[in-house]
Backbone bond lengths (Angstrom), bond angles and torsions (degrees), N, CA, C in turn:
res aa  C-N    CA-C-N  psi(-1)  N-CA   C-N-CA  omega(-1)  CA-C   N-CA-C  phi
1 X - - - 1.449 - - 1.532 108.61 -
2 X 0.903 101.91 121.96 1.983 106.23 172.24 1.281 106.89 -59.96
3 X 1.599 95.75 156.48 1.250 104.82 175.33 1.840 122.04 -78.80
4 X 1.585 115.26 146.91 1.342 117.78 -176.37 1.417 112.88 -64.20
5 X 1.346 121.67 128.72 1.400 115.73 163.06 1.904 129.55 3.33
6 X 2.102 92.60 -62.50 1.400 102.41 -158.94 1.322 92.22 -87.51
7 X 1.238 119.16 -8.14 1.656 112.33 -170.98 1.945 102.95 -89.53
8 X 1.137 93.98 -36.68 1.814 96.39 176.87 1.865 103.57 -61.71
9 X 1.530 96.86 -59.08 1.425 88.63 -170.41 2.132 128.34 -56.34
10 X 1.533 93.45 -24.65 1.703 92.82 176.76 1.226 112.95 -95.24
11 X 1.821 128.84 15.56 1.298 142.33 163.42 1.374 97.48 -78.22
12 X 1.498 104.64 -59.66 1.529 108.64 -175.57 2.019 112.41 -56.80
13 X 1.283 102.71 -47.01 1.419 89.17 158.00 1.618 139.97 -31.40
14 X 1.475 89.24 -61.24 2.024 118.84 167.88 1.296 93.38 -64.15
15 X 1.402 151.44 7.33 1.283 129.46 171.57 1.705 108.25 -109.77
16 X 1.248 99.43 -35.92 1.805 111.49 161.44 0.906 105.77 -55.26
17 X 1.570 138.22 -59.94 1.265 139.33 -173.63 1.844 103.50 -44.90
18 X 0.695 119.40 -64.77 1.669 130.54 -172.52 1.245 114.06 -66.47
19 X 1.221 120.17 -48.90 1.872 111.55 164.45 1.468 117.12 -52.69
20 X 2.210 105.36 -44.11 1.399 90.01 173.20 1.407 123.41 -53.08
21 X 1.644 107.66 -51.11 1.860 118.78 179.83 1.504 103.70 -25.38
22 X 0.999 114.21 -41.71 2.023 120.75 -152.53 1.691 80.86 -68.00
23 X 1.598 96.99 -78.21 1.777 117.28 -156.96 1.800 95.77 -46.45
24 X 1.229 126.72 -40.61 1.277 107.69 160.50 1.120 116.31 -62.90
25 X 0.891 144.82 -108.47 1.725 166.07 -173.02 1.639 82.38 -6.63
26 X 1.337 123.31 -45.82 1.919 105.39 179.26 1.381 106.91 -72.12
27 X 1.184 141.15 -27.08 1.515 137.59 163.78 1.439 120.72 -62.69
28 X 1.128 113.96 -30.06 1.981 127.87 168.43 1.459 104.06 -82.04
29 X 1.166 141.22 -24.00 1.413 142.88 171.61 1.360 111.31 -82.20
30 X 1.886 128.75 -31.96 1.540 137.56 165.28 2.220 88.10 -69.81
31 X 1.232 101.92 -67.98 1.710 75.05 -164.43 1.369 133.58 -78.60
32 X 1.619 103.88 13.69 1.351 104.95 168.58 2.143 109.76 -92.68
33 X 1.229 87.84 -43.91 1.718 93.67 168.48 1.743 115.51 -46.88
34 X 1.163 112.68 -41.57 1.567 124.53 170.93 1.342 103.68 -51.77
35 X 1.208 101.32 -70.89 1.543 110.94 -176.46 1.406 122.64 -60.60
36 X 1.269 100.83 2.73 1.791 120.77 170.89 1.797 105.47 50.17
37 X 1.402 107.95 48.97 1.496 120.38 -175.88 1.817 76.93 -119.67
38 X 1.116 105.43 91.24 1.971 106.81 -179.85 1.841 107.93 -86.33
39 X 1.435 104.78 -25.89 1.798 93.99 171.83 1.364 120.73 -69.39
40 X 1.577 103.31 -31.95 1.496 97.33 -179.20 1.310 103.39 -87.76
41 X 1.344 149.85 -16.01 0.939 147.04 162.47 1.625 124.57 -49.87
42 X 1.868 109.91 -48.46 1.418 110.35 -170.49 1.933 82.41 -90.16
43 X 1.430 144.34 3.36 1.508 137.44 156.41 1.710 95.77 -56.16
44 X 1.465 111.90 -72.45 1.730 104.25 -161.76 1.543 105.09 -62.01
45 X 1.304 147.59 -60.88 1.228 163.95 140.22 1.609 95.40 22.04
46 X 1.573 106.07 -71.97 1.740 111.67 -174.96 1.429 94.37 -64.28
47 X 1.705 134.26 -48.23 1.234 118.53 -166.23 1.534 117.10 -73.80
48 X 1.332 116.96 -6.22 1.581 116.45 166.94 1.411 100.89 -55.07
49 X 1.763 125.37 -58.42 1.275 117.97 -160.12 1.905 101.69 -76.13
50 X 1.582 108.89 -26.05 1.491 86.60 157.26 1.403 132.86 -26.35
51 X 1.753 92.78 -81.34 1.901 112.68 -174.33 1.397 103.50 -50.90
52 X 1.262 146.21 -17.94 1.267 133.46 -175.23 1.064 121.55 -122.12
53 X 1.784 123.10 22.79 1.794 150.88 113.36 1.112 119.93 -30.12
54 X 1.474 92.35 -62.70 1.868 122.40 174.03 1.241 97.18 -17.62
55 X 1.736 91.08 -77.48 1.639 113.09 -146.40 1.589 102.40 -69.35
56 X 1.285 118.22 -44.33 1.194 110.85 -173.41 1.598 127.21 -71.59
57 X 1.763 101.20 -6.60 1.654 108.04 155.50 1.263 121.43 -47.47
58 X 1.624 92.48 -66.08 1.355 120.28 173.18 1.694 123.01 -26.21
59 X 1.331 79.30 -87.44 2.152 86.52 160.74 1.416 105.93 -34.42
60 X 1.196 133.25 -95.04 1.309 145.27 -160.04 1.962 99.61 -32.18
61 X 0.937 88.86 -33.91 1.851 86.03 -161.14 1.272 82.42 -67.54
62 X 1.447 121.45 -82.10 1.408 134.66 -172.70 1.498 106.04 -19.07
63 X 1.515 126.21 -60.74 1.323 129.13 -163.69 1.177 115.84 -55.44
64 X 1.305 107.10 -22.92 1.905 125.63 172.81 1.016 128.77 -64.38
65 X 1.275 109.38 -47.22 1.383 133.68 179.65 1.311 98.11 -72.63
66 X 1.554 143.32 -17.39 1.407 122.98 -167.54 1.655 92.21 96.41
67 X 1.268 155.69 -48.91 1.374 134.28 -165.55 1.274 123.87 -66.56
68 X 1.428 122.50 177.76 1.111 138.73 -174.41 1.394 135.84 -104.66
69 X 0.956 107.48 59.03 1.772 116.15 -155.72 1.832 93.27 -61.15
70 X 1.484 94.46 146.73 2.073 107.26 -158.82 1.920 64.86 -119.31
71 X 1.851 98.81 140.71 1.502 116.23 158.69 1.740 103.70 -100.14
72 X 1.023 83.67 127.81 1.592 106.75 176.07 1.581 120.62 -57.99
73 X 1.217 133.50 135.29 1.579 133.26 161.11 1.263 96.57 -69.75
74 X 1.338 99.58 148.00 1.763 108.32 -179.76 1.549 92.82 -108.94
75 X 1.050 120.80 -173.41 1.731 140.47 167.26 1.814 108.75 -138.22
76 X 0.922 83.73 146.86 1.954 89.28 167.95 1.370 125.28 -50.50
77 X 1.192 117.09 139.96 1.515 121.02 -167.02 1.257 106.95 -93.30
78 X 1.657 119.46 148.68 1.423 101.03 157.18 1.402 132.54 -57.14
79 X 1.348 118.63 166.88 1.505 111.48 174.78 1.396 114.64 -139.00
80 X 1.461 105.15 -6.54 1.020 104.08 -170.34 1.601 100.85 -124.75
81 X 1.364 114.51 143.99 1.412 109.47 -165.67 1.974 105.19 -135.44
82 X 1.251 154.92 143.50 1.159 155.34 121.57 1.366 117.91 27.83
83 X 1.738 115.84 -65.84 1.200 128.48 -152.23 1.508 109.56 174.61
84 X 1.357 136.44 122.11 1.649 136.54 163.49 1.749 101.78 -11.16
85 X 0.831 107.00 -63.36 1.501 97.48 167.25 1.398 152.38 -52.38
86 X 1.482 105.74 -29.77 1.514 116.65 163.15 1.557 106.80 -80.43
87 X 1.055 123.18 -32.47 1.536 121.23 157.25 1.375 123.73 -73.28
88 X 1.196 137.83 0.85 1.594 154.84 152.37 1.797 96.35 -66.05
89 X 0.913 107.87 -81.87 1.431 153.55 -172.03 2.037 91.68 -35.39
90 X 1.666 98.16 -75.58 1.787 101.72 157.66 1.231 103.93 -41.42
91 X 1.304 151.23 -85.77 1.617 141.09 -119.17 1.318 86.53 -81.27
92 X 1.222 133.70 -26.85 1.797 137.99 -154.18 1.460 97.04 -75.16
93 X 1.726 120.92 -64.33 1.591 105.27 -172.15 1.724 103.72 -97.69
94 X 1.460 116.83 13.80 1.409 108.65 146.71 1.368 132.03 -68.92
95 X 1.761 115.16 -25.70 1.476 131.98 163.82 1.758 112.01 -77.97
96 X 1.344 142.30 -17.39 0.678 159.24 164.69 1.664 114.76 -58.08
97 X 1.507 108.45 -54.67 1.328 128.64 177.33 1.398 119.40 -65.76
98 X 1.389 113.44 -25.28 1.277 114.70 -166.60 1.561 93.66 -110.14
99 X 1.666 125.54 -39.55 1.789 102.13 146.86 1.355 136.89 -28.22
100 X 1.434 118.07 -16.19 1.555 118.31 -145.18 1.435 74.04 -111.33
101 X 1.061 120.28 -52.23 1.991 129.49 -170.93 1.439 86.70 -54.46
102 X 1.043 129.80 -76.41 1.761 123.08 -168.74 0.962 108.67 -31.15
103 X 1.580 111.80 -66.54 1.943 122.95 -174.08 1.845 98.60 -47.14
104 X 0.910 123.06 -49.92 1.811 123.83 -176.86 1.764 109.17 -59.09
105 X 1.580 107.31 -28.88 1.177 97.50 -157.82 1.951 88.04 -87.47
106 X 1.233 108.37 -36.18 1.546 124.59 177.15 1.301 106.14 -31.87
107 X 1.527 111.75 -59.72 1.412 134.77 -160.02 1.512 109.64 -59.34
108 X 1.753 113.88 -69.15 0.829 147.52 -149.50 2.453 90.40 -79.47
109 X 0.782 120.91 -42.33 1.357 129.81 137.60 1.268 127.89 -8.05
110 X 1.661 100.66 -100.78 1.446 101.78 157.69 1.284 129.45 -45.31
111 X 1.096 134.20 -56.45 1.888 143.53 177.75 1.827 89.28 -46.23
112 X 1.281 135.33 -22.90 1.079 131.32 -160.49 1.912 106.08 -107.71
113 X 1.201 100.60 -18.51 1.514 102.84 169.85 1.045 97.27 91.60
114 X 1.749 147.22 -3.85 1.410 130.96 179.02 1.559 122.31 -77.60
115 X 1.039 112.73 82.03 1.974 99.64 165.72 1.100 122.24 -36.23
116 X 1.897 124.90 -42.40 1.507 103.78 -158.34 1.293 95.94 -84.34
117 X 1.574 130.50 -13.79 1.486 107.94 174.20 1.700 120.10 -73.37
118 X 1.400 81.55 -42.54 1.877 76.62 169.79 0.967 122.13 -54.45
119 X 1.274 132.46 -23.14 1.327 129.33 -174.87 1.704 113.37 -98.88
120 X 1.199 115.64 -18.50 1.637 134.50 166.91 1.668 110.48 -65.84
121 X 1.360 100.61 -43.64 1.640 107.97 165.80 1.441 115.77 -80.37
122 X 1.215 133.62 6.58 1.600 129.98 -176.17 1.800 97.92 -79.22
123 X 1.669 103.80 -53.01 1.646 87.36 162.52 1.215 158.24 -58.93
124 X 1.345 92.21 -4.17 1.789 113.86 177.71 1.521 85.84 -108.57
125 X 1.194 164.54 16.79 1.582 149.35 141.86 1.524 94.40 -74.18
126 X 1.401 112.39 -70.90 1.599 112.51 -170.21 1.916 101.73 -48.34
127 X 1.326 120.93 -54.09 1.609 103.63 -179.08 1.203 123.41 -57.12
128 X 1.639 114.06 -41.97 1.659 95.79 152.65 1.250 155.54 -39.50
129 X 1.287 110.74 -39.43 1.581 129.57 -176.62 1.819 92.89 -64.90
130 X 1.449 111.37 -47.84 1.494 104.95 -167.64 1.902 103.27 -67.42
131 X 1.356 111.58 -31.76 1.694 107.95 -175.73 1.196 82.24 -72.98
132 X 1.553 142.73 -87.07 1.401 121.05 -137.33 1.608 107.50 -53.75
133 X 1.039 126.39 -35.98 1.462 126.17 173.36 1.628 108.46 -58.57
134 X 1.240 145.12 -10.82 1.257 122.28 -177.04 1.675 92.63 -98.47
135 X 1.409 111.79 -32.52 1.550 130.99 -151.47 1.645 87.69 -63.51
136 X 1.211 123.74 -39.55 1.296 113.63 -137.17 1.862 84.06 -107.04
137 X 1.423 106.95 -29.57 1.348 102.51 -172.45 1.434 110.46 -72.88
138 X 1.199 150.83 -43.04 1.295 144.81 126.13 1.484 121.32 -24.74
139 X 1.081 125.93 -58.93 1.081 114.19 179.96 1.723 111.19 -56.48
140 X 2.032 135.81 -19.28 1.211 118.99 170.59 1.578 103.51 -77.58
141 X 1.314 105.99 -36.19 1.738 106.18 -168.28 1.419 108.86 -67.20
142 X 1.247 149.98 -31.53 1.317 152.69 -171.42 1.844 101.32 -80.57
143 X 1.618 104.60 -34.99 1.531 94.61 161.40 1.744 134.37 -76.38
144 X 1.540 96.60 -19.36 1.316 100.05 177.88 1.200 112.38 -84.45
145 X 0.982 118.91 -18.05 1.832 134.52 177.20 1.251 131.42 -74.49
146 X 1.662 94.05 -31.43 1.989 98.84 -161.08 1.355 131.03 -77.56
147 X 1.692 108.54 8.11 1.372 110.78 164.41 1.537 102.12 -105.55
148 X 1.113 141.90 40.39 1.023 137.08 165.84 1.814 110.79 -139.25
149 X 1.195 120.14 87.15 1.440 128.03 172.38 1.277 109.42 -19.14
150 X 0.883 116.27 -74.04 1.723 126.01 -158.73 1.346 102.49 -82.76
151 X 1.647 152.25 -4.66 1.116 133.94 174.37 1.737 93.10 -101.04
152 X 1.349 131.59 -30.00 1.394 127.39 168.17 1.531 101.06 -63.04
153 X 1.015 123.62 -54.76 1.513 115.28 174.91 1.757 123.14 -54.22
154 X 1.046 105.58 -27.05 1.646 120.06 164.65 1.489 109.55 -72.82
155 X 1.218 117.66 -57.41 1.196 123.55 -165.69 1.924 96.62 -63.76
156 X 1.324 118.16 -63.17 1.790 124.37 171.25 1.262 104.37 -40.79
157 X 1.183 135.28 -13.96 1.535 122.57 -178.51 1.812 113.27 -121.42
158 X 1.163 109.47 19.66 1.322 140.80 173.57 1.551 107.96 -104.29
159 X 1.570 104.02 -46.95 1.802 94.86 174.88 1.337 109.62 -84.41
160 X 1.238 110.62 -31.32 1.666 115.55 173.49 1.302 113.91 -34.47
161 X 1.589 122.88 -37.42 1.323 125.71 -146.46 1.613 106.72 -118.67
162 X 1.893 102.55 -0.09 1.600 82.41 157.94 0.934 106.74 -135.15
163 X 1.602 133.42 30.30 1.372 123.12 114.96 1.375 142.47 -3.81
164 X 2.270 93.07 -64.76 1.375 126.99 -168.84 1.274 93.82 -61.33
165 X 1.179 112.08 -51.58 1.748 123.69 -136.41 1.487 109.47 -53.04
């Protein structure tokens, strides 16, 4: 069964959402590398190719179904941020935002009568729960840290390393 009109179009939404995630998260990976904080840097770096998993779920599902998944124009990312923390702080209700897009796409789903999408989106609820949980968990530790050089620098070379792992 093809996909419904309203159900293609708030996928395609959830697909903006995720290209933006990337094109950010690659602008937080330029100003953390600047800032020569390189763990949190190669953290956003890997999560670019996250957000653009996302999207390419996304697509792929859609293409199945018969729809038309639209690629998004991106815009320039920030790069420049306040403090490790206002860029904590950014990625935190940027993961938040793109929960809320799931919950819409969830919604808008059901009201639409499709199971296999609802159920195609159940894995993007569970991957959320794990991003807002890293987003937010960094984002307290980088505040409890940031007057102290060397334990933010401990702590950045702690995410650095399970990146690697």
């Amino acid at each position: 069964m093809a996909l419904k009109k309203e159900v293609e179009s708030i996928l395609n939404k959830q697909i903006e959402l995720e290209f933006d995630a990337a094109v950010v998260y690659y602008g937080m990976f330029i100003y953390f590398e600047q800032e020569l904080f390189k763990g949190f840097a190669a953290w956003f770096k890997h999560h670019v190719g996250e957000e653009m998993s996302h999207a390419a779920k996304i697509i792929d599902y859609m293409l199945e179904r018969g729809g038309s998944p639209a690629i998004p124009a991106t815009k320039a990312p920030k790069t420049k941020y306040a403090s490790p923390l206002d860029a904590m702080k950014n990625a935190l209700r940027h993961e938040h935002g793109n929960t809320a897009g799931i919950y819409a796409c969830l919604k808008v789903a059901a009201e639409a009568d499709d199971p296999a999408t609802t159920e195609m989106l159940q894995w993007f609820v569970k991957e959320q729960v794990e991003e807002e949980q890293w987003a937010e968990e960094y984002a307290l530790m980088v505040e409890k840290l940031e007057k102290s050089t060397g334990a933010l620098y401990a702590f950045d070379h702690r995410v650095g390393s399970l990146v690697n792992a």
